[in-house]
C-alpha positions as CSV (number, residue, x, y, z in Angstrom):
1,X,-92.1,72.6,-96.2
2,X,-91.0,74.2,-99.2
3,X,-89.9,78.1,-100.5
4,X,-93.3,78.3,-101.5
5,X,-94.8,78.0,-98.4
6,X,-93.1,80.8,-96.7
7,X,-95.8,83.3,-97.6
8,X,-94.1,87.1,-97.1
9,X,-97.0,89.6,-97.6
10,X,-95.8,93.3,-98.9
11,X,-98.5,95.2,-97.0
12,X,-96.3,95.1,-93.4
13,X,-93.8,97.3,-92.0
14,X,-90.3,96.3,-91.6
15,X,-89.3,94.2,-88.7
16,X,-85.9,93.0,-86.8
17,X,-84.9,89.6,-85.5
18,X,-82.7,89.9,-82.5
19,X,-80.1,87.2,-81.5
20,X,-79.0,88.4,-78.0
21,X,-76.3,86.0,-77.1
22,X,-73.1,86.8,-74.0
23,X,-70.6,88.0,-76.0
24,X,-72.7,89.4,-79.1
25,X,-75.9,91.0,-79.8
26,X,-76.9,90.1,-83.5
27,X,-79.9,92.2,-85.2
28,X,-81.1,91.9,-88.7
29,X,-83.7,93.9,-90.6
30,X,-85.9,93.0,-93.1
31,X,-88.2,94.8,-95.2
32,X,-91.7,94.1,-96.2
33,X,-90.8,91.2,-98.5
34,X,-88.9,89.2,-95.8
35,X,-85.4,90.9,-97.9
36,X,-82.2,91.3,-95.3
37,X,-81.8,95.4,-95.6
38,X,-80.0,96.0,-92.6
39,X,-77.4,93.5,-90.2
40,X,-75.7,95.0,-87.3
41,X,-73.3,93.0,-84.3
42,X,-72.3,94.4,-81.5
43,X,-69.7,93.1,-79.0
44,X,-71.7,92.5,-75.6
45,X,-70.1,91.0,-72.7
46,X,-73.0,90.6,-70.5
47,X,-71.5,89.0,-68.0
48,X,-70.2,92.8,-67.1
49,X,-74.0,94.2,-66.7
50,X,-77.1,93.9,-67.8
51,X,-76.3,97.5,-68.9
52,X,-73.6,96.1,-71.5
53,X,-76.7,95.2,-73.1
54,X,-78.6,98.1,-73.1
55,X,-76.2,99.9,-74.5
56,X,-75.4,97.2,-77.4
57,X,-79.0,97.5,-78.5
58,X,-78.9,101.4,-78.8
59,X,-75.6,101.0,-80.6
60,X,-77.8,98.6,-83.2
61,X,-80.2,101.3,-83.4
62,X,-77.6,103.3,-84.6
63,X,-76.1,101.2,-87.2
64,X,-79.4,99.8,-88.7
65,X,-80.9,103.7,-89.1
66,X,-83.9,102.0,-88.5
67,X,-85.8,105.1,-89.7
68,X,-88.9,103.2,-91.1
69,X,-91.7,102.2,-88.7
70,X,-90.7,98.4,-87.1
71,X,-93.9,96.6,-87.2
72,X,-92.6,93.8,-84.7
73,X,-89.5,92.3,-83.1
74,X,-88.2,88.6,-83.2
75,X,-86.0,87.3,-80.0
76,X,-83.6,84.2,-79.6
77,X,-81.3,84.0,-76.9
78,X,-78.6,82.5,-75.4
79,X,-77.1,85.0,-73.1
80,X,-78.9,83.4,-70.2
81,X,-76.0,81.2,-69.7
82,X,-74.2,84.3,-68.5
83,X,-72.9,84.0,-64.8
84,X,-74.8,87.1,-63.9
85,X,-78.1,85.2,-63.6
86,X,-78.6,82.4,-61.1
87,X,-80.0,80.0,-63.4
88,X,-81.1,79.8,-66.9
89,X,-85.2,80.8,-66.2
90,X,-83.8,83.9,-64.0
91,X,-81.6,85.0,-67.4
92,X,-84.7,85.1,-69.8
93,X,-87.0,86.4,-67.6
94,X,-84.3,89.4,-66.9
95,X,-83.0,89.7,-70.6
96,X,-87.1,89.6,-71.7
97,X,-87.9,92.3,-69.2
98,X,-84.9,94.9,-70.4
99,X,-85.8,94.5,-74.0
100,X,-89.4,95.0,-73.1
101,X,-88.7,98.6,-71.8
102,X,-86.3,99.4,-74.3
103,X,-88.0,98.2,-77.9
104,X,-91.0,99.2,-79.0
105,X,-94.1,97.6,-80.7
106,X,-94.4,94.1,-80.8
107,X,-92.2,91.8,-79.4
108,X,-92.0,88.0,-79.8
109,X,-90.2,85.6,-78.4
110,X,-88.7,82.4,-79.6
111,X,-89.5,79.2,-78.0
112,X,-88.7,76.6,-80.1
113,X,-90.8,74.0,-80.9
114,X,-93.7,75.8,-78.9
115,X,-93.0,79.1,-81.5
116,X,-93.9,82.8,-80.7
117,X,-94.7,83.8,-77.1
118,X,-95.4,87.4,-76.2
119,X,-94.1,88.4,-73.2
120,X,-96.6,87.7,-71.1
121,X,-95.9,83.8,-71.5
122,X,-92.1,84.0,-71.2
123,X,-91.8,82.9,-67.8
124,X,-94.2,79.6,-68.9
125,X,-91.9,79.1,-72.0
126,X,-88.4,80.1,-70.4
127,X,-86.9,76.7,-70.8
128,X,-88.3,76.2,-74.7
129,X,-86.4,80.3,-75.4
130,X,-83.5,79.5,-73.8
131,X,-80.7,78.6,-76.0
132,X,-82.6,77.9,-78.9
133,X,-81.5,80.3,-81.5
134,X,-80.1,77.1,-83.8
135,X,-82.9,75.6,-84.2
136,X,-84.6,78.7,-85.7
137,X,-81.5,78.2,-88.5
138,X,-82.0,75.2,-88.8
139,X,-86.1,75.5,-89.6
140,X,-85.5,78.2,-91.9
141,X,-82.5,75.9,-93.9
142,X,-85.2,73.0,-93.4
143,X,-87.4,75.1,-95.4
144,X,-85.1,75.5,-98.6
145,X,-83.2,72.1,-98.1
146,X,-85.0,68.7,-97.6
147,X,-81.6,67.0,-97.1
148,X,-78.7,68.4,-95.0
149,X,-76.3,69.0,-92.3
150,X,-76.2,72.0,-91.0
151,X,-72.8,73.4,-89.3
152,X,-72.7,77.1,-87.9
153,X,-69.8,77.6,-86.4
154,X,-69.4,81.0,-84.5
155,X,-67.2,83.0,-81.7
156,X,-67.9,80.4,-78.9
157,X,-69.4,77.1,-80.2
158,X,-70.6,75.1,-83.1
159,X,-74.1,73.7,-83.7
160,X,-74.2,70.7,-86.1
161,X,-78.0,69.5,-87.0
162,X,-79.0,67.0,-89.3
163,X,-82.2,67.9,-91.4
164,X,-84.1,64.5,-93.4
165,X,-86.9,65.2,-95.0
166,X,-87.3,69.0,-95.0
167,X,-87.0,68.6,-90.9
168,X,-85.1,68.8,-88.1
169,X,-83.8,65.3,-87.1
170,X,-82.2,66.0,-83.4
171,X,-81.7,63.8,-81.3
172,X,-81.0,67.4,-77.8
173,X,-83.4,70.0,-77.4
174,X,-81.0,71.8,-74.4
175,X,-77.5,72.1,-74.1
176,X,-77.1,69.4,-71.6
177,X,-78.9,67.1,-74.2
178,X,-77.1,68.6,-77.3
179,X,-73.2,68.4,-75.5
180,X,-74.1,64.5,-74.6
181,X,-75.1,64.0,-78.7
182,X,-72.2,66.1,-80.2
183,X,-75.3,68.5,-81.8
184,X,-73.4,71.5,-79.7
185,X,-69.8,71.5,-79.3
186,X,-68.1,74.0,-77.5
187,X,-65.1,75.3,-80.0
188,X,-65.8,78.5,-82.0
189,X,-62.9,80.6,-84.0
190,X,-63.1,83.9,-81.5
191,X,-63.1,83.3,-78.1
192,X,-62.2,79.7,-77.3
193,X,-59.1,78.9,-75.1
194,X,-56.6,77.2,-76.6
195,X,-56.1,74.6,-73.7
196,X,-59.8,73.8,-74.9
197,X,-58.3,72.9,-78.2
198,X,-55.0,70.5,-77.2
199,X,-53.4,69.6,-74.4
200,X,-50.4,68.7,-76.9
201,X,-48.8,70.2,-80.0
202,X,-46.4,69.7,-82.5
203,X,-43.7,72.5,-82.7
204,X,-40.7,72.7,-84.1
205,X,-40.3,69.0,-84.7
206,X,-41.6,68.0,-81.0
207,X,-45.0,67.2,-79.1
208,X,-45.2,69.5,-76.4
209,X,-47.7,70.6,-73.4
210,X,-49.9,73.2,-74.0
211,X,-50.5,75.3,-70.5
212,X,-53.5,74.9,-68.7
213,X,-53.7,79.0,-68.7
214,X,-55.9,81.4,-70.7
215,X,-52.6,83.0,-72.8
216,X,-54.3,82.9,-76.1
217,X,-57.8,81.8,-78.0
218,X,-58.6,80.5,-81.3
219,X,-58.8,84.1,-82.4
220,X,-54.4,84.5,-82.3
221,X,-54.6,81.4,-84.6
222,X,-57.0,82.3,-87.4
223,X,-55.3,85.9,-86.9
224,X,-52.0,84.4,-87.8
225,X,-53.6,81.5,-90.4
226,X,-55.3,84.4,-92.3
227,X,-58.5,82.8,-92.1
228,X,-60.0,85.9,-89.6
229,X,-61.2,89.0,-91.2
230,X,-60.8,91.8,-88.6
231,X,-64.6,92.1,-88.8
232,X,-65.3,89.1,-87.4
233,X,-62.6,89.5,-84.4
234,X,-64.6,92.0,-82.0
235,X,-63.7,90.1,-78.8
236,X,-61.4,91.1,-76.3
237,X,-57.8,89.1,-76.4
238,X,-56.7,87.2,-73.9
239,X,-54.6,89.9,-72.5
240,X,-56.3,92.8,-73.2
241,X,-53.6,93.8,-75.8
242,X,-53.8,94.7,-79.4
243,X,-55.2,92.0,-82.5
244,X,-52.1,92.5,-84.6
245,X,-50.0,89.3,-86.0
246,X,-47.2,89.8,-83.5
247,X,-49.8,90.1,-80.2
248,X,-50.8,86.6,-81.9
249,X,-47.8,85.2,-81.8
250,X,-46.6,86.9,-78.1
251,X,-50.2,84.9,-77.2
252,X,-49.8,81.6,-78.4
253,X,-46.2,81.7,-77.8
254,X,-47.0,81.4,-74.2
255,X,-49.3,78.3,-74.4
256,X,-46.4,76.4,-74.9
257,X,-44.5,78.0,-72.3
258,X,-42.2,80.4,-75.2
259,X,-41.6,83.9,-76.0
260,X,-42.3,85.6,-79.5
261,X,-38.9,86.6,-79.7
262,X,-37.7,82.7,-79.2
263,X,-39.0,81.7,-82.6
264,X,-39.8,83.7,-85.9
265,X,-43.1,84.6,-86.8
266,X,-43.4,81.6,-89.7
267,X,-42.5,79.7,-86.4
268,X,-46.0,80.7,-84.7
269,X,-47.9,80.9,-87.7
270,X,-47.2,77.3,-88.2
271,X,-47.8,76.7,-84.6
272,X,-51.2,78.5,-85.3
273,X,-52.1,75.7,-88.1
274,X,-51.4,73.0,-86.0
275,X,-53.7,74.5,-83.8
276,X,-56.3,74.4,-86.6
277,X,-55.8,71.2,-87.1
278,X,-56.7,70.0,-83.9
279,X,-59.6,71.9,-84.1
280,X,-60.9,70.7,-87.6
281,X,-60.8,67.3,-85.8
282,X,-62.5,68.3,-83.2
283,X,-65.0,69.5,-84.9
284,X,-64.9,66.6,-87.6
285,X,-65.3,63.9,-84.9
286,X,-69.0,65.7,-84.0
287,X,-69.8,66.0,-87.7
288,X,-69.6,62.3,-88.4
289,X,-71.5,61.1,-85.3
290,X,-74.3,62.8,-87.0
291,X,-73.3,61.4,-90.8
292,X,-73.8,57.9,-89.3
293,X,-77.0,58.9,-88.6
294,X,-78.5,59.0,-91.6
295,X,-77.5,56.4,-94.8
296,X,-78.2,58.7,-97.5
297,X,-74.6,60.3,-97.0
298,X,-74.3,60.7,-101.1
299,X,-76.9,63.4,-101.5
300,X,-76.1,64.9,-98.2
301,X,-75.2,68.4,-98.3
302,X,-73.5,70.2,-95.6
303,X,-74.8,73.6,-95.4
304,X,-72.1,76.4,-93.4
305,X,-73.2,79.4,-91.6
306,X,-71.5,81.8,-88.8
307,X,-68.1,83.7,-88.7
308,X,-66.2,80.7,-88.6
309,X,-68.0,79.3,-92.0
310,X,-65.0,78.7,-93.5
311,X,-63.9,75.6,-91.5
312,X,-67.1,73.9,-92.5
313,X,-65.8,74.9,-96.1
314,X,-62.7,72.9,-95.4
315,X,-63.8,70.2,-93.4
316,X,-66.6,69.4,-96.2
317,X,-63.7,69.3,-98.8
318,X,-61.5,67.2,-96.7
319,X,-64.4,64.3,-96.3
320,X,-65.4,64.9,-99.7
321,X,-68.9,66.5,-99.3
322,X,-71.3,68.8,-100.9
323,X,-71.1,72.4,-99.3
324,X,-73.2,75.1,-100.0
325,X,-72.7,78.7,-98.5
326,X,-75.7,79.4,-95.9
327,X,-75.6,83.2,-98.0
328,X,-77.2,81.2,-100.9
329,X,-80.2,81.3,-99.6
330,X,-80.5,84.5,-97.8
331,X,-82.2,87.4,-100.1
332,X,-81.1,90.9,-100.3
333,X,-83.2,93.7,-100.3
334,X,-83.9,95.4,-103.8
335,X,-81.4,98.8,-104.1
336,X,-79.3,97.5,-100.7
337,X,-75.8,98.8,-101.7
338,X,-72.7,96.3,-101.0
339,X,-75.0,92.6,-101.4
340,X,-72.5,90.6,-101.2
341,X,-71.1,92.3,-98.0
342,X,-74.8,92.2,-96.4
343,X,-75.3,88.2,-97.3
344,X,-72.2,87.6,-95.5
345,X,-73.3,89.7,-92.3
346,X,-76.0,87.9,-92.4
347,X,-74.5,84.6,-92.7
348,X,-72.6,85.4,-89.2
349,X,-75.7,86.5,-88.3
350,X,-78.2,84.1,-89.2
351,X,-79.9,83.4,-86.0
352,X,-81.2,86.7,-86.4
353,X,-82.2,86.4,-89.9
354,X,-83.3,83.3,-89.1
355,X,-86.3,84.3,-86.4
356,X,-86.9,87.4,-88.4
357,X,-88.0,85.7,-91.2
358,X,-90.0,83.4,-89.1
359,X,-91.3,85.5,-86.7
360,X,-92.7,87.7,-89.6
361,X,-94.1,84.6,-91.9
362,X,-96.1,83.1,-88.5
363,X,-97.1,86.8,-87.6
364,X,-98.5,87.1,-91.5
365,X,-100.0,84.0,-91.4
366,X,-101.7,85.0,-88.2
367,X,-103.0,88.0,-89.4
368,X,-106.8,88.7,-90.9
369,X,-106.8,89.7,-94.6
């Protein structure tokens, strides 16, 4: 389908698309045009409480000074894979319920290929909402790009899609599925473990062991590589201590069994990009299992989104691709101050944007005139 076809009528009230994942609760706000005027996220560690995420949404209230009327609401999930629930139907039935009670109007879920379900139908559709919030990216990049890979890389994990044709072409529609086909791969640039990245480093000349103990996450290195804004950073360090360069380097200084003091701080900073290194490879490996899927590699363009958007950006350099900045084809609201800020929110955010803009094109369409 293309741009054209996503019909945004001006005669609607704005609405919100909602990405409620374990660690962060993602909201975007668009106005009557389908425009991004508002993005707000929210660290939200619901494996503490279902309360964590009740007060996370009141919080986006806050920030999005949603003071116009909200003609619906758009949910994706993924927090269902959160150790509070018993199993993934019990997560999205529980996450539906709370946001029932606590926003009001209409509410729409997500399910995929199956679309919007209200929530009377949740519990029928809980296996097509749960975990699906990349393909709702991936349909709205579908709709502007007929040929492309898309690669969001966030906190936790990185969702790799390959779209021919102006479609999805996937081979996992759940994460079991998507893990087996390297469509999901669990690295992200916030909260993974470094013993999840290498089990050996170079440093200082040698390969050595990294420790099979949660010292440090991705977060210390990009921290220490520069390639972290603060922004982007709201998770909670491995030791519950400060996101300064020296906590870093205390951090990753213990993954290979050292103290800060041992080494100087160029020391762990190089440390830090061999870490990234490893990771880029990781992630690499995943991208071109999908690249052999398709033999039109020359006009393939691989299209980066999420807070860790700037390793696609490398990784698309280093095997000579096309790359095109997922904030190219989000649209800003006329008078929003600070676009360029707001286009990147969004890009970390595009789940939200994502089934937002969907959510409100299907609920247009669906609409008498």
């Amino acid at each position: 389908m293309t741009q054209s076809a996503l019909t945004i009528t001006a005669n609607e009230c704005c609405v919100i698309g909602w990405d409620v994942g374990g660690a962060h609760l993602k909201a975007v706000q668009l106005n009557t045009l389908g425009q991004v005027i508002a993005v707000s996220q929210v660290y939200c560690p619901l494996w503490r409480g279902l309360s964590v995420l009740e007060g996370a949404i009141s919080q986006v209230f806050t920030e999005l000074e949603a003071n116009t009327t909200i003609a619906a609401h758009f949910v994706t999930m993924t927090a269902e894979l959160v150790d509070i629930f018993p199993n993934r139907q019990a997560g999205v039935m529980q996450i539906a319920q709370l946001l029932r009670q606590k926003l009001a109007g209409e509410l729409m879920f997500y399910a995929g290929k199956q679309g919007f379900v209200d929530y009377a139908l949740v519990k029928a559709h809980s296996a097509d909402i749960a975990s699906m919030n990349w393909l709702a990216s991936v349909e709205l990049v579908a709709h502007h790009r007929q040929q492309a890979l898309f690669v969001d890389i966030g906190s936790t994990t990185t969702d790799i899609a390959l779209i021919r044709d102006g479609k999805a072409q996937v081979q996992g529609f759940n994460d079991a599925t998507r893990l087996q086909t390297d469509e999901l791969v669990y690295s992200g640039v916030v909260r993974t473990p470094l013993m999840a990245v290498a089990q050996k480093i170079s440093f200082l000349g040698h390969q050595v062991n990294v420790t099979a103990e949660h010292f440090a996450t991705t977060a210390d290195v990009y921290t220490l590589t520069g390639d972290l804004p603060p922004a982007g950073n709201m998770a909670e360090t491995a030791d519950g201590a400060e996101k300064s360069e020296q906590a870093s380097a205390r951090r990753i200084a213990r993954m290979i069994g050292w103290d800060a003091q041992d080494a100087s701080l160029s020391d762990w900073r190089a440390l830090a990009y061999a870490f990234k290194q490893k990771q880029l490879q990781q992630i690499k490996q995943a991208i071109l299992s999908q690249i052999n899927l398709t033999g039109d590699v020359a006009n393939l363009c691989i299209v980066g989104a999420g807070v860790g958007d700037f390793l696609v950006c490398e990784l698309a350099q280093k095997m000579g691709l096309q790359y095109e900045v997922i904030a190219n084809l989000t649209s800003v609201g006329e008078g929003v101050k600070l676009v360029s800020e707001i286009k990147k929110k969004a890009s970390i955010c595009f789940p939200a944007y994502a089934v937002a803009f969907l959510g409100m094109t299907s609920r247009n369409a669906n609409t008498p005139t």
